[in-house]
C-alpha positions in Angstrom: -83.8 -162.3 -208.2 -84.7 -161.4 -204.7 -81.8 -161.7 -202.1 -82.9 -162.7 -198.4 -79.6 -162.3 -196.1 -79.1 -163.8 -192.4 -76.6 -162.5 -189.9 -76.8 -165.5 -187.4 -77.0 -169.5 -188.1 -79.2 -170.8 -185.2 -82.6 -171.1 -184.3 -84.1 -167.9 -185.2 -82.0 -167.5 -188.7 -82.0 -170.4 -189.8 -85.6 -170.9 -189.0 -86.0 -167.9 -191.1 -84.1 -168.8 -194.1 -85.8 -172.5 -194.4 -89.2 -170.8 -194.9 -88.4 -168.4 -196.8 -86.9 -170.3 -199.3 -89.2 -173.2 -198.7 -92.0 -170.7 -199.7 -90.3 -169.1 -202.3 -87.8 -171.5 -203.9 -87.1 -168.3 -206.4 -86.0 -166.5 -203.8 -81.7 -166.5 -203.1 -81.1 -167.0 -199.4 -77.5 -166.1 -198.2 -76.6 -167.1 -194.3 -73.6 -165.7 -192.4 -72.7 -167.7 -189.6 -69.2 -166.6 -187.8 -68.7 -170.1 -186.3 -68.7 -173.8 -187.4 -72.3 -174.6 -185.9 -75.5 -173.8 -187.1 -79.2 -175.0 -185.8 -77.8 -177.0 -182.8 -79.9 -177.3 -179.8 -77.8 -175.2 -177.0 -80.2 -176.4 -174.2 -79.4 -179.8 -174.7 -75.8 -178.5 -173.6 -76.4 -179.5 -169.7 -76.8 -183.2 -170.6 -73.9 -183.4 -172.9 -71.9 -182.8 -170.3 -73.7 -184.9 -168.0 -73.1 -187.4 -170.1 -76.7 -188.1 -170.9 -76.0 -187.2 -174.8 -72.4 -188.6 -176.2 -71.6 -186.2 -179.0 -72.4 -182.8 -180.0 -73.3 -183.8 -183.0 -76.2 -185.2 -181.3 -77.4 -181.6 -180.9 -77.6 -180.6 -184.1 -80.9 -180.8 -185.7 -79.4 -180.0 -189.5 -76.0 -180.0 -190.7 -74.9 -176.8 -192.9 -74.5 -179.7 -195.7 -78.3 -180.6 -195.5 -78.7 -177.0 -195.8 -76.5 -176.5 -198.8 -77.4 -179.3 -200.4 -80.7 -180.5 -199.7 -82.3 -177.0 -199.0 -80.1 -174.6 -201.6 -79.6 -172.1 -198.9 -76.0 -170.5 -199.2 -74.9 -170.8 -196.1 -71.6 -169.4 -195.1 -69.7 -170.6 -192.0 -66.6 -169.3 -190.6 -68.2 -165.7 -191.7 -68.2 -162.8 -189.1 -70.7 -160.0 -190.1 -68.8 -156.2 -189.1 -71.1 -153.8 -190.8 -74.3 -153.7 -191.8 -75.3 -150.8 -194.3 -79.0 -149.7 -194.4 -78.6 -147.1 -196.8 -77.1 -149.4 -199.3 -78.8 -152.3 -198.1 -75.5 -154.3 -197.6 -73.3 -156.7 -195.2 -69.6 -156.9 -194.8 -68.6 -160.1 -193.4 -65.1 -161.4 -192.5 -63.5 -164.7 -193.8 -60.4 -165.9 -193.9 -58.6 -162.8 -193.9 -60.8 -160.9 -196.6 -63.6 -159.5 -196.1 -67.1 -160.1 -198.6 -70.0 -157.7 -199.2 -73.6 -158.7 -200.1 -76.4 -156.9 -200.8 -80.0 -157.5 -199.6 -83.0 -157.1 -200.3 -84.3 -158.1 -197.1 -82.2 -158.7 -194.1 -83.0 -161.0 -190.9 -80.5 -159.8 -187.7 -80.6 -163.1 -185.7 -77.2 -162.1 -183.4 -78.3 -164.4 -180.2 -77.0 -163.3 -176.8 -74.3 -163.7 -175.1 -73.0 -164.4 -172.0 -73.4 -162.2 -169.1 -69.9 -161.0 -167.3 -70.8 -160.4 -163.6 -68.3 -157.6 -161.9 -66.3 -160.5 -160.3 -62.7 -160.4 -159.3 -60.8 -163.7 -161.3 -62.8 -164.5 -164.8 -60.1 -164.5 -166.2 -58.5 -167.4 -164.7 -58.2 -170.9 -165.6 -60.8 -173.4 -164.7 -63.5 -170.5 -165.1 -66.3 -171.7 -167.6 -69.6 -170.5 -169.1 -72.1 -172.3 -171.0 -73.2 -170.7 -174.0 -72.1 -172.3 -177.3 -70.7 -175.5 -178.5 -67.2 -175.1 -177.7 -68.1 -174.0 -174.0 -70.1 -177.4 -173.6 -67.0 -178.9 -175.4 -64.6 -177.7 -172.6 -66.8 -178.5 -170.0 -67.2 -182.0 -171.0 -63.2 -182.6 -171.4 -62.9 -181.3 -168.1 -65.3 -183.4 -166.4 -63.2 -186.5 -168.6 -60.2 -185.3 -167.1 -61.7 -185.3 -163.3 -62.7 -188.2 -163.8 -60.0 -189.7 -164.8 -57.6 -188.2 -162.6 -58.9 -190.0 -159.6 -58.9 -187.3 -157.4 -61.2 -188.8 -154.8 -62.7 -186.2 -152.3 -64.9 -187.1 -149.7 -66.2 -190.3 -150.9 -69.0 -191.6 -149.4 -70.5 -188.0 -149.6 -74.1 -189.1 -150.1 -76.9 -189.3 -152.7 -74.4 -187.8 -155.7 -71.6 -190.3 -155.4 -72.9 -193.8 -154.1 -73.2 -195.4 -157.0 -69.5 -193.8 -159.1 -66.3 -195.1 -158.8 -64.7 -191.7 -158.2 -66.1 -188.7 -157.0 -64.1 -185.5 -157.6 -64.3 -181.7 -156.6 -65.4 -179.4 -155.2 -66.9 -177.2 -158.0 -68.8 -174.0 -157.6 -71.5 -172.8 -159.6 -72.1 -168.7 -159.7 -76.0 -168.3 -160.5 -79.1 -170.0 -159.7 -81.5 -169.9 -162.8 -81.9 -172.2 -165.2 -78.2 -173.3 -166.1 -77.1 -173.2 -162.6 -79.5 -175.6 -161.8 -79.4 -177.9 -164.6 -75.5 -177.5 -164.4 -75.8 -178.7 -160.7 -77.8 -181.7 -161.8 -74.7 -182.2 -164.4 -71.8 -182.1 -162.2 -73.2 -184.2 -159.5 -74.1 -186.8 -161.0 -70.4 -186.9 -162.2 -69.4 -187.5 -158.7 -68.7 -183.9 -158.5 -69.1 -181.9 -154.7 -71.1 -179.0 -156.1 -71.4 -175.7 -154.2 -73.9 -173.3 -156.0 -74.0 -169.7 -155.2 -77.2 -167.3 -156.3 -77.0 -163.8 -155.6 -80.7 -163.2 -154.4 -82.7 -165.0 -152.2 -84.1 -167.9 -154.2 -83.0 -169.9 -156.9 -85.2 -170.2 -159.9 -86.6 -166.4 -159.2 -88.5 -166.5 -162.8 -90.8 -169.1 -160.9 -92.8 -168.8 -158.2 -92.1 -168.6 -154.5 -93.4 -172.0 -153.7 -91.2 -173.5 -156.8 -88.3 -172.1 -156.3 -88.7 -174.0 -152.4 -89.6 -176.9 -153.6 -86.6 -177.0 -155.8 -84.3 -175.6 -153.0 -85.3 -178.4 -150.9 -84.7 -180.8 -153.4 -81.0 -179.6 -154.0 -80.6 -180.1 -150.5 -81.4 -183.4 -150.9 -79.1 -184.1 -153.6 -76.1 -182.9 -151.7 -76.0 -179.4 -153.5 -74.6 -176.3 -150.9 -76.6 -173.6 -152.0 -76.0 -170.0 -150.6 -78.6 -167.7 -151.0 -78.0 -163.7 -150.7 -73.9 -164.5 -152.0 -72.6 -161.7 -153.4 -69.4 -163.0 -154.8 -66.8 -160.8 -155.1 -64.0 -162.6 -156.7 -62.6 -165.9 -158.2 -59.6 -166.1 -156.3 -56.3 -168.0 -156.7 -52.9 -167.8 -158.8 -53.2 -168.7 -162.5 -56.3 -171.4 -161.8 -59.2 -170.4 -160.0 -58.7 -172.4 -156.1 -61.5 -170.4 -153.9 -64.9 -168.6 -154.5 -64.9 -165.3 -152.0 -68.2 -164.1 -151.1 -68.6 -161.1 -148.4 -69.2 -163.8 -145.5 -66.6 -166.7 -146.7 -64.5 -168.5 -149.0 -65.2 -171.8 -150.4 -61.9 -173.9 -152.0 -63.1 -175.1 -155.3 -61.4 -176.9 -158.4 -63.7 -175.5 -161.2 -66.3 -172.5 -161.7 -69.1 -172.3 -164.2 -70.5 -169.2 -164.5 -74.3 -169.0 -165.7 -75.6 -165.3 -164.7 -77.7 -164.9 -167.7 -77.0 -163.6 -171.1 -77.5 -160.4 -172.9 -78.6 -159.7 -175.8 -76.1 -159.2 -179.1 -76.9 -156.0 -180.4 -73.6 -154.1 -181.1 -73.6 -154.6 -184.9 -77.3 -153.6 -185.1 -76.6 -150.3 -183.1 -73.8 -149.4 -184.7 -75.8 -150.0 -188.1 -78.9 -146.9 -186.7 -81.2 -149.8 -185.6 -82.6 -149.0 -183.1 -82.2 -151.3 -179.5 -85.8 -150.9 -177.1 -86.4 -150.2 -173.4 -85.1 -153.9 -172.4 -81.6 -153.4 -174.5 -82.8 -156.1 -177.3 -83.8 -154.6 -180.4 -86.9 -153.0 -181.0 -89.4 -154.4 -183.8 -93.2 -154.1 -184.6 -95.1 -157.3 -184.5 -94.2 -158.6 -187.9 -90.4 -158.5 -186.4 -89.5 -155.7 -188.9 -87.0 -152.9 -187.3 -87.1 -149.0 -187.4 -85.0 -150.1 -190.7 -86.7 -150.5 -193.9 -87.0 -154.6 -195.0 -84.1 -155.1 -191.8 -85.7 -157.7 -189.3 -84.6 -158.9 -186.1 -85.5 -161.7 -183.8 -84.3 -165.0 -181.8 -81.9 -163.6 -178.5 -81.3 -160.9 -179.6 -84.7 -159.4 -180.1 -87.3 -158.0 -177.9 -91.0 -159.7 -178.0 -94.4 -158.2 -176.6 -95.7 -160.0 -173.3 -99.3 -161.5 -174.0 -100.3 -160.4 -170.3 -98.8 -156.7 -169.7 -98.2 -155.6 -173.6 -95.2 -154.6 -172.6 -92.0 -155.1 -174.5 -90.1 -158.1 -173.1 -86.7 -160.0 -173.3 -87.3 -163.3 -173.2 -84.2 -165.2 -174.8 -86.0 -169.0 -175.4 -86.1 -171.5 -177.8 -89.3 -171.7 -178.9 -89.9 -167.6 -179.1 -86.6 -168.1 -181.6 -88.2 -171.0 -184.1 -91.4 -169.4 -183.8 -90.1 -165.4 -184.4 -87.9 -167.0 -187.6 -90.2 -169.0 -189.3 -92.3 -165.4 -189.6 -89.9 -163.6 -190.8 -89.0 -165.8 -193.4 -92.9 -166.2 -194.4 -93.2 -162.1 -194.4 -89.8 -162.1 -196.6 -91.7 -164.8 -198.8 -94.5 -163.0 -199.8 -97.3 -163.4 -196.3 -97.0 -160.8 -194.1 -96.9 -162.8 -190.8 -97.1 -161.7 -187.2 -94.6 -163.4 -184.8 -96.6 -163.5 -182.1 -96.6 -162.3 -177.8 -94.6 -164.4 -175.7 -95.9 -165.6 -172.0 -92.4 -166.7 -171.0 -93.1 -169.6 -170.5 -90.4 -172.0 -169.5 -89.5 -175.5 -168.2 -86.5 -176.9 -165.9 -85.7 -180.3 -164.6 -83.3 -180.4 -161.5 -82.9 -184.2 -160.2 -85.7 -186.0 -159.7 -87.9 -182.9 -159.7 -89.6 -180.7 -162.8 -90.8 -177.0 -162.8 -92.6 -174.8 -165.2 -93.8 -171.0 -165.4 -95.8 -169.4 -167.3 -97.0 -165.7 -167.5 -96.5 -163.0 -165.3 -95.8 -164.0 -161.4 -94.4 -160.9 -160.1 -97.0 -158.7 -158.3 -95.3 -155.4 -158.9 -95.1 -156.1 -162.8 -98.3 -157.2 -162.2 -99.3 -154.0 -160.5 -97.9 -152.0 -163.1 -99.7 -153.6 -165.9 -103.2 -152.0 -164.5 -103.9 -155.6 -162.1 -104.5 -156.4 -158.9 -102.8 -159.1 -158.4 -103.7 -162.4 -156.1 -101.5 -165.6 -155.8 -102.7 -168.8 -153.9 -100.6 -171.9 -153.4 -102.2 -175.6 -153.3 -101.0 -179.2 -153.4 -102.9 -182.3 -155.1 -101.9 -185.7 -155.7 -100.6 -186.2 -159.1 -102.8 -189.8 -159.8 -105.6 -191.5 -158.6 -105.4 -192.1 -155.0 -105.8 -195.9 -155.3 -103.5 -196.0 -158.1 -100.3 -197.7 -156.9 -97.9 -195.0 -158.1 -97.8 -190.9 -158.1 -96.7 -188.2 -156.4 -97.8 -184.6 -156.0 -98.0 -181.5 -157.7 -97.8 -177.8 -156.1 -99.3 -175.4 -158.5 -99.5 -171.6 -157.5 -101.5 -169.7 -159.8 -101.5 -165.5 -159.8 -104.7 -163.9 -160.8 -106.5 -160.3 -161.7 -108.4 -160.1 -158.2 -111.5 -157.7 -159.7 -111.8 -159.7 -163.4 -110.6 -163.1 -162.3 -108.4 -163.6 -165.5 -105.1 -165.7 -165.2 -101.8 -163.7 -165.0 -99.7 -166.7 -164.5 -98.4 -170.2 -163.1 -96.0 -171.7 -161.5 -96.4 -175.5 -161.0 -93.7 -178.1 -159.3 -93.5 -182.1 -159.3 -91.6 -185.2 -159.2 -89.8 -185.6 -161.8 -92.6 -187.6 -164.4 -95.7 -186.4 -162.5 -96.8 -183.5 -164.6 -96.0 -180.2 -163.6 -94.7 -180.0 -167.6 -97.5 -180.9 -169.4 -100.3 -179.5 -167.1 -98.9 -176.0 -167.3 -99.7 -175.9 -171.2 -103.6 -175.6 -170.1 -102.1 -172.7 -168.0 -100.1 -171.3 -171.1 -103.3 -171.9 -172.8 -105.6 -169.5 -170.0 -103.1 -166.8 -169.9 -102.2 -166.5 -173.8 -106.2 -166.0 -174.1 -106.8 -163.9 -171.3 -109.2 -166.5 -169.9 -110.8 -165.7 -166.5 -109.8 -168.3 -163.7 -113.7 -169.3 -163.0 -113.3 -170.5 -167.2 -110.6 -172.5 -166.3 -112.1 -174.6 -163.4 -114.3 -175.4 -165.9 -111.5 -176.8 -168.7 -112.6 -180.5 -169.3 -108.8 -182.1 -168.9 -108.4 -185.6 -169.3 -108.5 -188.0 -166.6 -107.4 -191.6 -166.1 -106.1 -193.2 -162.8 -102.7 -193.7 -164.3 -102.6 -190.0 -165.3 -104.8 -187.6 -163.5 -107.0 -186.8 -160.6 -110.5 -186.5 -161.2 -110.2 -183.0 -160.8 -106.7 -181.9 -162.6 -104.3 -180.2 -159.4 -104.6 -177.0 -162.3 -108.7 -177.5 -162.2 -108.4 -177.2 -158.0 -106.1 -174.6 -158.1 -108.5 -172.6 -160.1 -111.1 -173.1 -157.6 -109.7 -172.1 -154.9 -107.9 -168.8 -155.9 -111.4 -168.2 -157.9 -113.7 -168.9 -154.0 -110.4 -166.5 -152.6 -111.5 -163.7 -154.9 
C-alpha cells in the first residue's frame, strides 16, 4: 500500500489529503498536525472576536473526528514534525514526549506562515496580541470579555463606535494597516473600544489601489479610527503590560496592542530537509506543486505560486490559493497529474460599512518590470439604477498594458452591499485570461434596476481607460 504523508492540518493539507484519498480510497493517508485544530477558517477570526460568530467551533469546517471516522484519514493531532528525511523518504514527529517516524511515499509540506515580528521595542509584554491561529483569536476574545466587563468607561459619548454600547473601553492600538489591521479595527470598535491604528507607510490597504485605500481611509475616519500614516513605531512601551505606543513623532497611552504586520512563510523544517526555498522566501515548486525533492510537495502559506500577469514567482498567502493548491496535490498523489494553477492575488476586505477588492497587478513598477507599460484611470458610477430608490456608488480603478490594451489589474471600492465584491470577479476573470480592456467593455454583465446600471461601473471603467489609451 501507498503511504501519502501531510506535515500541516489546515487548508492546503488537508485539502490535499481529502482528495487523495477520496480518489484513491486504497491509498493510506497519514496527517501530522502539531496543534489541536485542523481545517478551521482563520479569516473568520476578526468576527469571532467581534462577536459576530460565538464559538470557534463555528470556524471549523471539519472536525479531526469526521476525518477519522468518516473519511479514514489518520490524522494525528498534537504531532510536531522536526525532521523530514528525503533520502529515506521519512518524518519524525514529536508526541507526548516520544517521538514517531513514518515513511512516505509521497509527502505534502503544508507548514502555513507565521506571524511576522516587526523590530519593535516591548513584544514581549503583556497585553501584546497577534492574530494568527485559534488560540490568538481565543485570547483576544477573553480580553475584549474582560473590557467589557470591567466597566472601564473612557470617553463615552465618543461618536459613531460607542452610541449604541453600554460601555465603551480603551484605548487600543493597532500596529499595521492591511487586511487584519483593518478588519481588527472594525472588531474592536464596535466593542466600544477607542481604536488608534498605526501603518508604517503611507496608506492603509497598500495591496489595493490608491483610490481604495482613500476611500477606506476616509471611511475609518468616519468611524472614529486614529490612523497615522508614515508611523514608524519604535517600541511598546510600559512596565510588565504594554501602557503607550512610541512612534518617532509621539506616544499614544493604550490598554492593548494587536499586532498584524503580515506573516511569513514556515519554511525552517523544509530548509533544513535540502528543499529548496525560492526568490520570495516560500518554497520553490514547478506547477504541479512538486519540490526540487523527488514525490515531496509543498503548498498553502507556505508555498510560492506563479502570478497569472508577470509569471513571476509570487507569495501570496490566501485562502483560496491554499484549497485550490491542496486539492492538486492530492489528485497528482492519486494517480492525475494536476497543475495547481497561477494566482492573480486577488483578495477581498470589508472595513465598516465599506467593501474592497483587488485583483492582479496594480503596481506600475512591477508592472514595468514584467515588459508593460502600464496605465491606471480612476472612475465612479452609481451602483443601481438611478431611479431605483436605493444604491450607492462604486469607484473602480483599473491598470492596463498601454500598447496591447490587456487588463493588468483592479481595484474596486463600495458601500458595504453595493458590489465592489462581486463585480471584481469579471475583473479576476479579464486578467486571469489576458483579455484586452476594449474585450471587456464588451462583457454582457447582467443588469436589473435593483442590481446594476445599464452599463456595469466595471463595463465604464473599461471604456474610458480603453478611449485614454
Amino acid at each position: 500500500m501507498s503511504t501519502f504523508v501531510v506535515v500541516g492540518g489546515d487548508a492546503a493539507g488537508m485539502s490535499a489529503a481529502s482528495k487523495a484519498k477520496r480518489d484513491d480510497p486504497d491509498l493510506e493517508v497519514v496527517v501530522f498536525e502539531k496543534g489541536e485544530w485542523v481545517s478551521y477558517g482563520a479569516c473568520g477570526l476578526p468576527y469571532y472576536v467581534k462577536g459576530e460568530i460565538q464559538s470557534l467551533e463555528e470556524l471549523v469546517s471539519v472536525t479531526p473526528e469526521q476525518f477519522r471516522e468518516e473519511r479514514d484519514i489518520d490524522l494525528r493531532t498534537g504531532h510536531e514534525v522536526v525532521d523530514i528525511d528525503t533520502d529515506d523518504r521519512t518524518v519524525t514527529a514529536r508526541h507526548d514526549g516520544g517521538e514517531v517516524v513514518q515513511s512516505y511515499d509521497h509527502l505534502l509540506v503544508a507548514t502555513g506562515a507565521r506571524a511576522v515580528t516587526p523590530p519593535i521595542d516591548g513584544l514581549d509584554r503583556s497585553g501584546v496580541f497577534t492574530l494568527g491561529s485559534m488560540s490568538d483569536g481565543k485570547q483576544l476574545r477573553e480580553y475584549v470579555a474582560r473590557a467589557r466587563e470591567s466597566g472601564d468607561l473612557q470617553q463615552p459619548d465618543r461618536g459613531p463606535a460607542c452610541q449604541f454600547l453600554e460601555n465603551c473601553t480603551g484605548p487600543v492600538g493597532i500596529v499595521g494597516g492591511g487586511y487584519i489591521g483593518v478588519e481588527m479595527a472594525e472588531a474592536l470598535a464596535a466593542n466600544g473600544f477607542e481604536v488608534h491604528l498605526f501603518q508604517r507607510g503611507d496608506r492603509v490597504l497598500k495591496q489595493f489601489s490608491e483610490a481604495t485605500s482613500e476611500a477606506v481611509l476616509d471611511h475609518l475616519d468616519e468611524q472614529d479610527v486614529r490612523v497615522y500614516l508614515g508611523a514608524d513605531v519604535e517600541a511598546l512601551a510600559g512596565d510588565d503590560a504594554v501602557a503607550a505606543v512610541e512612534t518617532a513623532d509621539e506616544r499614544v497611552p493604550v490598554e492593548m496592542v494587536l499586532v498584524g504586520t503580515g506573516v511569513r512563510p514556515r519554511t525552517d523544517l523544509a530548509a533544513a530537509a535540502g528543499i529548496e526555498l525560492g526568490e520570495t522566501g516560500a518554497i520553490a515548486t514547478d506547477a504541479y506543486r512538486e519540490t526540487n525533492a523527488p514525490d515531496v510537495y509543498a503548498a498553502g502559506d507556505c508555498a510560492e505560486a506563479t502570478h497569472v500577469v508577470t509569471g513571476d514567482p509570487v507569495y501570496v498567502p490566501l485562502a483560496l490559493t491554499a484549497n485550490r493548491h491542496g486539492r492538486a496535490v492530492g489528485q497528482t498523489v492519486a494517480g492525475t497529474p494536476t497543475e495547481g494553477g497561477g494566482v492573480a492575488g486577488t483578495a477581498a476586505v470589508k472595513a465598516f460599512e465599506v467593501e474592497a477588492a483587488r485583483t492582479g497587478c496594480l503596481d506600475h513598477d512591477e508592472a514595468r518590470a514584467a515588459g508593460f507599460d502600464p496605465l491606471t484611470e480612476t472612475i465612479e458610477a452609481k451602483s443601481r439604477a438611478g431611479y431605483y430608490p436605493e444604491g450607492g456608488t462604486v469607484r473602480v480603478t483599473l491598470t492596463v498594458d498601454r500598447p496591447t490594451g490587456r487588463v493588468l489589474g483592479g481595484s474596486l471600492v463600495s458601500e458595504y452591499g453595493e458590489g465592489a465584491v462581486h463585480r471584481s470577479h469579471a475583473l479576476v476573470g479579464a486578467v486571469t485570461e489576458g483579455v484586452a480592456v476594449d474585450e471587456l467593455s464588451n462583457y454582457d454583465l447582467a443588469y436589473a434596476p435593483p442590481f446594476n446600471t445599464t452599463w456595469d461601473p466595471v463595463l465604464t471603467a473599461a471604456k474610458v481607460v480603453d478611449g485614454t489609451r
